[in-house]
C-alpha positions as YAML, in Angstrom:
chain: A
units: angstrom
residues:
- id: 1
  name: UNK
  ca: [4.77, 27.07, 21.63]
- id: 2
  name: UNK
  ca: [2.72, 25.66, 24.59]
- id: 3
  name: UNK
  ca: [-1.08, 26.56, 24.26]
- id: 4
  name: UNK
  ca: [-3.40, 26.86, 26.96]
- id: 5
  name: UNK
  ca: [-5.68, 23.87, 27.46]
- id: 6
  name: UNK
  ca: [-9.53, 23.83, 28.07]
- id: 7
  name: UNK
  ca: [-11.56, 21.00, 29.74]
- id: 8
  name: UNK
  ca: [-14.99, 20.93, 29.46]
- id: 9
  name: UNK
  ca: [-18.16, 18.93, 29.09]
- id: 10
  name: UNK
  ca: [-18.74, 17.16, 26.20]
- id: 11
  name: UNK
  ca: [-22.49, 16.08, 27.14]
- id: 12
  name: UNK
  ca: [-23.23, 19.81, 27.51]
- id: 13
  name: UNK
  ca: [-24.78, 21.62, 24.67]
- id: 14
  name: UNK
  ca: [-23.54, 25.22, 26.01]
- id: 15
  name: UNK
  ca: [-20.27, 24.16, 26.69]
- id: 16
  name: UNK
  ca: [-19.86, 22.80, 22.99]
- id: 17
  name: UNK
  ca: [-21.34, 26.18, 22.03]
- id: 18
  name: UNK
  ca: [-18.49, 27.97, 23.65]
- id: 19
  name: UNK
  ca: [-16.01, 25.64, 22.34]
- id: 20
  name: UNK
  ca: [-17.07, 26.25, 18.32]
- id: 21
  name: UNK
  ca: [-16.93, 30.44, 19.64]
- id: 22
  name: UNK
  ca: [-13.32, 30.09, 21.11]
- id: 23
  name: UNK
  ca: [-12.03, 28.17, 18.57]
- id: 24
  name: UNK
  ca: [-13.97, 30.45, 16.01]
- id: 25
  name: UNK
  ca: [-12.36, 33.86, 17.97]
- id: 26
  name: UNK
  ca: [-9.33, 31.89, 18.75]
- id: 27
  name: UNK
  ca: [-6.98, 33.83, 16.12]
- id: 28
  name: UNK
  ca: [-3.50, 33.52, 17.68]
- id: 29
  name: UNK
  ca: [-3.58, 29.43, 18.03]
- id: 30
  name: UNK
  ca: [-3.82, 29.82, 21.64]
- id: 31
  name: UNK
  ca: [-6.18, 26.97, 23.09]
- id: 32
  name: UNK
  ca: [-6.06, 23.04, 22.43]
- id: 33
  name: UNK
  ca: [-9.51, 21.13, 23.99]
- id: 34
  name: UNK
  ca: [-10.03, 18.13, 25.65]
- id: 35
  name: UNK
  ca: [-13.79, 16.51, 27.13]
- id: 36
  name: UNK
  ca: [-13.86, 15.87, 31.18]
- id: 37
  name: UNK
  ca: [-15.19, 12.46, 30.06]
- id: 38
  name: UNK
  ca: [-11.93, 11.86, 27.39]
- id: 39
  name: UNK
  ca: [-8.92, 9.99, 28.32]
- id: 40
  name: UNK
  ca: [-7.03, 13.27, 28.47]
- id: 41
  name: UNK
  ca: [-9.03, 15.29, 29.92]
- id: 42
  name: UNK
  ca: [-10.04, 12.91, 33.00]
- id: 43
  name: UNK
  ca: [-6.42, 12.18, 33.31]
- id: 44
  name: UNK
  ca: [-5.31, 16.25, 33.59]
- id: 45
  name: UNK
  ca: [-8.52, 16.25, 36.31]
- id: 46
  name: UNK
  ca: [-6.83, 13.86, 38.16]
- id: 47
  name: UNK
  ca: [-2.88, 15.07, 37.89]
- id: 48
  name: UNK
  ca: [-4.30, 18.84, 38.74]
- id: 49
  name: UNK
  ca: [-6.70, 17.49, 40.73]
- id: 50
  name: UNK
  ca: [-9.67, 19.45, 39.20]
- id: 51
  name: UNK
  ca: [-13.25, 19.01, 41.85]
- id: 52
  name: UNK
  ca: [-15.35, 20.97, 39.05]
- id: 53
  name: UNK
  ca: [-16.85, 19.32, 36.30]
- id: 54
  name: UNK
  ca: [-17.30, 22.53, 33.77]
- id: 55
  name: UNK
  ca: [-15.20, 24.77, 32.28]
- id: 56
  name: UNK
  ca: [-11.16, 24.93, 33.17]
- id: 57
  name: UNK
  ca: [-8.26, 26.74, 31.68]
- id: 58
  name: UNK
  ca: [-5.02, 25.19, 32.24]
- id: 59
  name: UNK
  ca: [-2.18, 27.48, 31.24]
- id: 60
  name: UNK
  ca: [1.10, 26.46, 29.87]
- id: 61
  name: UNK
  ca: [2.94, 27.84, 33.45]
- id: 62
  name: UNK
  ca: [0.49, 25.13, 34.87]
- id: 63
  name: UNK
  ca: [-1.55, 27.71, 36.33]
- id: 64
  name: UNK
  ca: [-5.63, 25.97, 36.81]
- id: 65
  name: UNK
  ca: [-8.68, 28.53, 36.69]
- id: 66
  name: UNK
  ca: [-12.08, 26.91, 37.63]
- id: 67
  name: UNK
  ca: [-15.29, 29.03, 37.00]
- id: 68
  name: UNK
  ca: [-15.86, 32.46, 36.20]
- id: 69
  name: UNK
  ca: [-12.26, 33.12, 36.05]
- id: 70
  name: UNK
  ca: [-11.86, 29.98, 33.44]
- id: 71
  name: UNK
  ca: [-14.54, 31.81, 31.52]
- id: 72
  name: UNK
  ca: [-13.49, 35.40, 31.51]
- id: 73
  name: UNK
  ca: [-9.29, 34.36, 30.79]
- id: 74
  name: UNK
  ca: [-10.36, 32.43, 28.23]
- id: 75
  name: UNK
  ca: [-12.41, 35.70, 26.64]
- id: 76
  name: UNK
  ca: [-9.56, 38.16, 27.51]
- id: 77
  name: UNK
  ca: [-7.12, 35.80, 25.05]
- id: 78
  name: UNK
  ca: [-9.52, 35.93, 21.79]
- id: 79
  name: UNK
  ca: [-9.53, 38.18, 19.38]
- id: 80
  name: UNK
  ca: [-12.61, 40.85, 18.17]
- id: 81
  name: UNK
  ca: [-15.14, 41.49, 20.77]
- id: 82
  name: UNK
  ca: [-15.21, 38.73, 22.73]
- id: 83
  name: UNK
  ca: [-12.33, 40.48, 24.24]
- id: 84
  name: UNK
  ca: [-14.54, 43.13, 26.23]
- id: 85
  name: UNK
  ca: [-16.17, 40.04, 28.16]
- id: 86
  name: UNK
  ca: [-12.98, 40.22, 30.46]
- id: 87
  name: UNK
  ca: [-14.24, 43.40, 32.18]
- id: 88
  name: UNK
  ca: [-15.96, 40.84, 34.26]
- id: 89
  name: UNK
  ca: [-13.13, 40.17, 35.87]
- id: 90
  name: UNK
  ca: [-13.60, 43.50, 37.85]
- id: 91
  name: UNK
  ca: [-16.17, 41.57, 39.67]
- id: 92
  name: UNK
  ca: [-16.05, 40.07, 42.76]
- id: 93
  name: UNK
  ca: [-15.38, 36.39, 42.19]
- id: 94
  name: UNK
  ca: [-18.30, 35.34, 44.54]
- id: 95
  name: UNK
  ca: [-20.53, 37.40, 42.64]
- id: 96
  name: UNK
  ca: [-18.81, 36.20, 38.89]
- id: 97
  name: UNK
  ca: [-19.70, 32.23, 40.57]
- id: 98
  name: UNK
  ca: [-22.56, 32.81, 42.37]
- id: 99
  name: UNK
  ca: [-23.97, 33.36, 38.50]
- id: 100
  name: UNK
  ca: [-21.72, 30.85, 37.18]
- id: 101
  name: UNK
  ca: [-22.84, 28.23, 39.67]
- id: 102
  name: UNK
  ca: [-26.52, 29.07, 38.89]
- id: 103
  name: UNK
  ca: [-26.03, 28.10, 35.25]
- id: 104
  name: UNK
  ca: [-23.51, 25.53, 35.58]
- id: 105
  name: UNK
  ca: [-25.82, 23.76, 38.32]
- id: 106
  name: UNK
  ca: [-28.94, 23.69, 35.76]
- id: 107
  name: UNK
  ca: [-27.16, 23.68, 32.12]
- id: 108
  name: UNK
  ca: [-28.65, 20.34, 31.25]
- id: 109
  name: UNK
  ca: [-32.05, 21.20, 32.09]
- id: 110
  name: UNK
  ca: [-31.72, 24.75, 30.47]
- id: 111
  name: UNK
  ca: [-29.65, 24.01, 27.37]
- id: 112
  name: UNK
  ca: [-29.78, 19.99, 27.22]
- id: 113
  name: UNK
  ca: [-27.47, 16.97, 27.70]
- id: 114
  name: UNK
  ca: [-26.02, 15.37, 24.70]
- id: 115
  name: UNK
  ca: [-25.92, 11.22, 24.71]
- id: 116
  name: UNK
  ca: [-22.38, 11.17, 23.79]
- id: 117
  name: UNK
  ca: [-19.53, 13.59, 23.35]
- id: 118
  name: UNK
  ca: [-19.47, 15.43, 19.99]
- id: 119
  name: UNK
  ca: [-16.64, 14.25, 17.91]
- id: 120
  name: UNK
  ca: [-14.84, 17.33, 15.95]
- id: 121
  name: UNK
  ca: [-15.03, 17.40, 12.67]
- id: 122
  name: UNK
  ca: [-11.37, 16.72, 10.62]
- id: 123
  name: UNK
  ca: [-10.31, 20.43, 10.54]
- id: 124
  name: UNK
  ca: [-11.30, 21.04, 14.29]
- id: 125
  name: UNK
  ca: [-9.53, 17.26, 15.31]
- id: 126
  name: UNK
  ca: [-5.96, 19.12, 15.94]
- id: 127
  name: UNK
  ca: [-7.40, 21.45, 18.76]
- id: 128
  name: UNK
  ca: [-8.38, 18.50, 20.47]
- id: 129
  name: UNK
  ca: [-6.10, 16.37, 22.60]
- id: 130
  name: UNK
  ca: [-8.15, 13.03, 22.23]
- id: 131
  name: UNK
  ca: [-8.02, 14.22, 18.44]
...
C-alpha cells in the first residue's frame, strides 16, 4: 500500500523532533521520510516543484500540502492524541501560517541547526527513502 511521504529538514532540530513523534504515533504504517537536503527528497522538490523548505506531506493521490496544512494532516493520520491537533484545521490558513511562518522563519535560532543530517538508526532506516 502507498504511504504518504514527508520532506523535511534534516539540519533542523524541531523538525527531527517531529519526525521521532510521527513515527512514534505513526501506528497504521502510514508515512515514509525523506531530508530536503537527500537525494530523494531534493529530487520530489523538484518533480512537485516544492518553493518551501520545511515540512511537506505528499500523499499517495499525489496531492502536496506545504505548511500548516502539512502539519495538521500529518496529526489527523496518527494515532492517540496527537489526533486532536487537527482541530486546527478549523483555522483560517493565513492565521494557521502566519504562526507557522513565524517559527519556521526563526527555527534555527530558536531550536538550533544541526551540522549534518541525522542518520536513522537501523530500525527507523525503512521509513526513510534515502534509507
Amino acid at each position: 500500500m502507498p504511504t504518504s511521504i514527508i520532506l523535511f529538514d534534516g539540519y533542523c532540530h524541531v523538525c527531527d523532533a517531529s519526525i521521532q513523534f510521527i513515527m512514534k504515533h505513526d501506528k497504521k504504517d502510514t508515512f515514509t521520510f525523506a531530508s530536503l537536503q537527500g537525494e530523494k527528497g531534493a529530487q520530489l522538490k523538484k518533480d512537485y516543484d516544492i518553493q518551501v523548505d520545511s515540512v511537506v506531506l505528499i500523499e499517495p493521490s499525489g496531492r502536496v500540502y506545504t505548511k500548516s496544512d502539512a502539519a495538521l494532516r500529518i496529526c489527523k493520520q496518527l494515532s492517540g492524541f496527537p489526533k486532536i491537533l487537527q482541530i486546527g484545521l478549523l483555522l483560517p490558513r493565513f492565521l494557521r501560517d502566519a504562526v507557522y511562518e513565524l517559527i519556521a522563519k526563526n527555527r534555527y535560532r530558536f531550536f538550533g541547526k544541526r551540522d549534518t543530517c541525522r542518520l536513522p538508526t537501523p530500525e527507523e532506516r525503512a521509513k526513510f527513502l534515502d534509507g
